[in-house]
C-alpha positions in Angstrom: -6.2 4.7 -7.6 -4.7 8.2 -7.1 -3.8 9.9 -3.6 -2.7 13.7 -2.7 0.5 14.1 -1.0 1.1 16.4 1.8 3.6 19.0 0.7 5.7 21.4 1.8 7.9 24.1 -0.3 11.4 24.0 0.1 12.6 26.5 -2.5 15.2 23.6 -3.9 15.4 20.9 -5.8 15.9 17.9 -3.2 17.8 15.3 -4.9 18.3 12.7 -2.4 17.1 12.0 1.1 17.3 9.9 4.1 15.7 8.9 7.4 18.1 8.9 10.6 17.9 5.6 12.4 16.5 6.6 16.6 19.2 5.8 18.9 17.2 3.1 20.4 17.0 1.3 16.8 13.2 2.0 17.1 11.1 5.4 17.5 8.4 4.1 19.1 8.7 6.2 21.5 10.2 9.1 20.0 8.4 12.3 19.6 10.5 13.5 17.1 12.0 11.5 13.9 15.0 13.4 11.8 15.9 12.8 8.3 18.5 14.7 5.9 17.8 16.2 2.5 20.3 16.8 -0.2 20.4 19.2 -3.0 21.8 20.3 -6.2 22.4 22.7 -8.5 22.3 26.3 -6.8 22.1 24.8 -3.3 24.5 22.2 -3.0 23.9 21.3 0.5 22.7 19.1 3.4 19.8 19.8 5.3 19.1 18.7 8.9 15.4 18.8 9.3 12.4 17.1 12.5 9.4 16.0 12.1 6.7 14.6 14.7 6.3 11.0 14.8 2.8 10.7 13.7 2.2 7.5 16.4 1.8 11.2 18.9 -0.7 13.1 18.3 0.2 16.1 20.6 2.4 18.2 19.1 5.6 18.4 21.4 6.7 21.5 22.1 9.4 22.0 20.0 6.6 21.4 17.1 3.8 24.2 18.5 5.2 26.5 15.4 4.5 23.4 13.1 0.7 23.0 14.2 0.4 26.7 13.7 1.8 26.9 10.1 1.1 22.7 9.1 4.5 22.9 8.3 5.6 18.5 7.5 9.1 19.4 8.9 11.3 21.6 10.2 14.6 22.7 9.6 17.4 22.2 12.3 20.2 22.8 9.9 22.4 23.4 6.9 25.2 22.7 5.7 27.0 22.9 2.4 28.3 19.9 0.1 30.7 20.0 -2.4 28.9 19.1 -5.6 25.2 17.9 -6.1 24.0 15.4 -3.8 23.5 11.9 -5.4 22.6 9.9 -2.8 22.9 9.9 1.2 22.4 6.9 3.6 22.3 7.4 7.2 23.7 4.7 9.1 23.1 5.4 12.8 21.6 8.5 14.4 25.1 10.2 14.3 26.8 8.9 10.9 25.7 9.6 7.5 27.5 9.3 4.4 26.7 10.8 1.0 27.7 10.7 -2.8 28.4 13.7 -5.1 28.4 14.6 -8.5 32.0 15.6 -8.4 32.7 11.3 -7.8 33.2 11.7 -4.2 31.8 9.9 -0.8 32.1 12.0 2.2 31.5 10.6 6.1 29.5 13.2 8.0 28.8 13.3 11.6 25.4 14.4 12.9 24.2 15.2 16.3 20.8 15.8 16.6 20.7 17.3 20.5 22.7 20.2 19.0 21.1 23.4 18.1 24.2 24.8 16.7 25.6 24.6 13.3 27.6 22.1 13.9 24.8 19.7 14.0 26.3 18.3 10.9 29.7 18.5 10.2 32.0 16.9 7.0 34.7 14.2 8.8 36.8 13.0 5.9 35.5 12.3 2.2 37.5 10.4 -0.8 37.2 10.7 -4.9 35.6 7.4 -5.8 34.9 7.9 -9.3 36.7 9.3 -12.0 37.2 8.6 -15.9 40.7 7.3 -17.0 41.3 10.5 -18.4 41.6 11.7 -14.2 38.3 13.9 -14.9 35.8 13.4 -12.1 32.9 10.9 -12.6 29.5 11.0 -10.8 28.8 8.5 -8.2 25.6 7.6 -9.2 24.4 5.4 -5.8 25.4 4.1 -2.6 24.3 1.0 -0.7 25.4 -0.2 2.9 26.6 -3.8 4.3 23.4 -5.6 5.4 25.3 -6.7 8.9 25.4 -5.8 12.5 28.6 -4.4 12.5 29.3 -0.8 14.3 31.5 -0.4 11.3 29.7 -0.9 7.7 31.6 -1.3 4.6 29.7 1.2 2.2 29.3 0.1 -1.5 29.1 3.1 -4.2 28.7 3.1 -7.9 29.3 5.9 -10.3 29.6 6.9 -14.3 32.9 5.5 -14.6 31.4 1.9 -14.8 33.1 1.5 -11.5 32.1 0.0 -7.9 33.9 1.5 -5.1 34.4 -0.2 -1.0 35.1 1.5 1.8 35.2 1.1 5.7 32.4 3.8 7.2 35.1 5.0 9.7 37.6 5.4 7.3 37.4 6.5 3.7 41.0 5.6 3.2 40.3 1.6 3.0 38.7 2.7 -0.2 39.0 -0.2 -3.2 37.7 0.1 -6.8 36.9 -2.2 -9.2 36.0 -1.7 -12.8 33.0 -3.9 -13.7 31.2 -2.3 -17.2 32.0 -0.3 -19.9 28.2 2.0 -18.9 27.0 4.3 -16.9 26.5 2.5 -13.5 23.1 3.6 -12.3 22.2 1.8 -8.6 23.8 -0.5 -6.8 22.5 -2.7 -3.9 23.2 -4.9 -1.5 20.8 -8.2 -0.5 23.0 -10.5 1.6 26.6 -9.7 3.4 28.2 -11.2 0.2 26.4 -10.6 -2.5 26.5 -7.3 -4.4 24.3 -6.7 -7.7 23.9 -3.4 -10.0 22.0 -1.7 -12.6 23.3 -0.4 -15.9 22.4 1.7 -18.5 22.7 -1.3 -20.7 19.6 -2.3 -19.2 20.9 -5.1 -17.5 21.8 -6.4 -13.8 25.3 -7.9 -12.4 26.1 -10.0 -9.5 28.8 -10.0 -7.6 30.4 -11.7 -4.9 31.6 -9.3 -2.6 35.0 -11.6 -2.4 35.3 -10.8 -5.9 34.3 -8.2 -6.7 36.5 -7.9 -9.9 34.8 -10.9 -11.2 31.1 -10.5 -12.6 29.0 -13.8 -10.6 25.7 -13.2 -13.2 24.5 -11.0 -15.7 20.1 -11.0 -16.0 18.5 -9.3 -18.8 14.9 -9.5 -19.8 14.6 -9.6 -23.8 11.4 -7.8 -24.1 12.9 -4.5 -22.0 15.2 -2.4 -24.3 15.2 0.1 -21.8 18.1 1.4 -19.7 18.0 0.1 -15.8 17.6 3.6 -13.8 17.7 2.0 -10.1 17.2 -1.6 -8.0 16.1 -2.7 -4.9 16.4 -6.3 -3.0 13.7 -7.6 -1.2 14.6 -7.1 2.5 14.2 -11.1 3.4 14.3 -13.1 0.3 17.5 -12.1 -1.9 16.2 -13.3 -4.5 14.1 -11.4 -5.3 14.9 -7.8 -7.3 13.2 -4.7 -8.2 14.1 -2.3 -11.1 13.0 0.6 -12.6 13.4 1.5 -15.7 13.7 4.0 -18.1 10.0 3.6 -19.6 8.3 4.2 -16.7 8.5 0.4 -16.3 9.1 -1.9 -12.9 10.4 -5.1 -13.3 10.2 -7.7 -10.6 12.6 -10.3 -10.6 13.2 -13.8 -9.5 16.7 -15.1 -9.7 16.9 -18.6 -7.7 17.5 -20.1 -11.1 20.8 -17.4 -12.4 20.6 -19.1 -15.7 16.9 -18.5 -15.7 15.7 -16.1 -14.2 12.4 -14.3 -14.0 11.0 -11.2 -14.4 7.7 -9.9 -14.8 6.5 -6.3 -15.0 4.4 -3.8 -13.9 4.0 -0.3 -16.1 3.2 1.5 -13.1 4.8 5.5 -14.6 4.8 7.2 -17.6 8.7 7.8 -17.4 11.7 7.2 -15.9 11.4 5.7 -13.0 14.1 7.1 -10.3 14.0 5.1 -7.3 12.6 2.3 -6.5 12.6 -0.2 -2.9 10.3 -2.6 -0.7 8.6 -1.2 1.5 10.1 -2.0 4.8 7.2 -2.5 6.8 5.5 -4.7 4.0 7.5 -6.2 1.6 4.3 -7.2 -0.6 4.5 -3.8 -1.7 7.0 -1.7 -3.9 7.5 1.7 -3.5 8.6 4.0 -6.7 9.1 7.7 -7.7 9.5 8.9 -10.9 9.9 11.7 -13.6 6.1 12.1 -14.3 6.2 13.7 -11.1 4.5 10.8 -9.1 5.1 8.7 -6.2 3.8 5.3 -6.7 3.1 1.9 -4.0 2.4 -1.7 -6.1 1.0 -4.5 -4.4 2.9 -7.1 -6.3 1.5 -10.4 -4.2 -2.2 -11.2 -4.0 -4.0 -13.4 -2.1 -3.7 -17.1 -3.5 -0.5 -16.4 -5.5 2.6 -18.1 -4.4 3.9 -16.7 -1.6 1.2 -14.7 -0.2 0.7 -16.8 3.0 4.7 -16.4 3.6 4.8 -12.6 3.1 1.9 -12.2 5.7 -0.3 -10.6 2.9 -3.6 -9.4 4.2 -6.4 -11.6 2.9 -8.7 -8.8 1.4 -5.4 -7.9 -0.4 -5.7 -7.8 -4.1 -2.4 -6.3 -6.9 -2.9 -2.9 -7.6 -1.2 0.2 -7.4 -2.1 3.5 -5.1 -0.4 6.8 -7.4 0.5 9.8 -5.0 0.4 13.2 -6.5 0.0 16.7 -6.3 -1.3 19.6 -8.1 1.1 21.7 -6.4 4.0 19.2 -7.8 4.8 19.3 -11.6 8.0 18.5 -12.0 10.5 15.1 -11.0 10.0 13.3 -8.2 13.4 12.1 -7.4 14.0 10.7 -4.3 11.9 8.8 -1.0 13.0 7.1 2.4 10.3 5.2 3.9 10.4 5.1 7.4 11.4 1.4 8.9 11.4 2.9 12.9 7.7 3.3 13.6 4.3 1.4 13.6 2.9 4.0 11.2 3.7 4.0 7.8 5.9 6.8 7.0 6.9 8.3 3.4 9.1 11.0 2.4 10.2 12.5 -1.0 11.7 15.5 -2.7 11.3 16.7 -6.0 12.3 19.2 -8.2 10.0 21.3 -7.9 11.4 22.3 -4.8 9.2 20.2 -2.5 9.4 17.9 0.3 6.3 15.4 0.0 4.9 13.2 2.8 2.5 10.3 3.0 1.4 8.0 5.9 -1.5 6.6 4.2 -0.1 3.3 2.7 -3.3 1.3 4.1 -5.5 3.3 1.9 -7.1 1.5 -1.5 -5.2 0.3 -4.1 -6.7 0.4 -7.8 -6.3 -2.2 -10.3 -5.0 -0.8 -13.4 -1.2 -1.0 -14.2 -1.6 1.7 -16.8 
């Protein structure tokens, strides 16, 4: 089942992306939602931008030029970034912190009630990543501590075959750790101590966050000869894992057992697949972006299979997977942030074809076929 995607030209490839968190924890009663793009190549920046919540909808003021134009978003500001964006995570309406092509993490502070161009501005940043010959590596990803705390420990991961720690508040409690010989591709983080990344070896690694020097588990699945492009844990069961792959390919994994675990797939894209992450608002589904220039959401649990009743799966519920496209997008989709802050299901992407791309139609059908 195929869906169009709302779009909106951006004139730049948007390599990375990331919904601010509301300052209440919640939007639900925020007219206005923010989220930061990132960009590469000829515009190496960070971009500020709004966007109504779609839970209102009365245009707010601020948003009477968007009704006129059906603009998605609008931009508050820029500001530039030294080296291609990899990755950005914003951790609290004020704090963000990204990862760049030239190996380093950079804290940036963000304040939204500012028109100025100081809305964002770079507070400290650290190298990360770099090759033993001391020439800069790309860090590849960047995950944050699942915990309370005012002060996360962020994880990164980079080319270098190296995982990197560091306080948000301070990028001088930095600590690396060398843990494979490959490219590093994602890295994420399912419980406070428990660390696992994807390689271009095609496999996954666990590791204890107490350790990190030490490698807990290595999962492979010996039908995939495919390089692991990105991973995602399940938001309440750590055991479970998503990957994408190279092929096009997601792999859903089950690792109770470490010595055996399971994995089953879904060919869901025609190519690489990018990013890929449970949606936060339903875990039964998986969200994925990929080279062939799609978006993608896979209903993994049915009705009946084990689990279903657990995950709250909706009885008329059946697998599938619901392909978002659009004929005004031909190149990479490379990024998305789903939006965990509002009843409505929320999705944003970039691309590089110089588009933002938004969906809030998750509810709609789901086809059958997994190509």
């Amino acid at each position: 089942m195929s869906s169009t995607l709302q779009i909106q030209p951006v004139a730049r490839k948007v390599t990375a992306i990331s919904w601010l968190p509301p300052q209440g924890g919640t939007a639900y009663t925020d007219t206005d939602l923010y989220f930061v793009t990132g960009s590469g190549g000829k515009h190496k920046e960070l971009v500020l931008w709004t966007t109504r919540n779609p839970e209102f909808p009365n245009p707010s003021p601020k948003h009477s030029a968007d009704a006129r134009t059906n603009a998605l978003a609008t931009v508050i500001t820029k500001v530039s970034h030294d080296g291609d964006v990899q990755d950005i995570i914003g951790l609290s309406s004020s704090v963000l912190v990204t990862a760049s092509s030239f190996g380093t993490l950079s804290i940036y502070n963000v304040d939204t009630e500012n028109t100025s161009d100081k809305c964002i501005w770079l507070r400290e940043s650290v190298t990360a990543h770099k090759f033993r010959n001391g020439e800069s590596a790309v860090a590849t990803s960047l995950a944050a501590q699942p915990s309370g705390s005012a002060d996360k420990e962020i994880a990164s991961c980079g080319e270098d075959g190296r995982i990197a720690f560091m306080q948000a508040s301070r990028a001088d409690t930095l600590q690396s750790y060398e843990v494979d010989s490959t490219v590093i591709t994602d890295i994420c983080w399912p419980t406070a101590a428990q660390v696992a990344v994807t390689t271009r070896g095609g496999q996954i690694k666990q590791f204890d966050r107490r350790t990190p020097n030490e490698v807990a588990a290595v999962f492979v699945d010996p039908s995939n000869t495919h390089a692991f492009e990105c991973i995602s844990a399940h938001p309440s069961q750590s055991h479970r894992l998503a990957t994408g792959t190279s092929s096009g390919t997601i792999l859903l994994w089950d690792v109770r057992n470490p010595r055996m675990p399971v994995s089953e797939a879904f060919h869901v894209h025609a190519t690489n697949v990018w990013q890929v992450a449970f949606d936060p608002t339903d875990a039964s589904r998986i969200i994925s972006c990929s080279e062939d220039a799609t978006l993608a959401v896979t209903q993994w649990v049915a009705e009946g299979s084990a689990g279903a009743s657990a995950l709250g799966v909706k009885p008329e519920r059946t697998r599938g997977v619901r392909r978002l496209s659009s004929m005004f997008n031909a190149l990479s989709v490379n990024c998305f942030d789903a939006c965990p802050y509002t009843r409505t299901n929320l999705l944003i992407a970039g691309s590089d074809s110089g588009n933002l791309l938004m969906d809030n139609g998750t509810d709609s059908e789901f086809g059958y076929d997994f190509h």
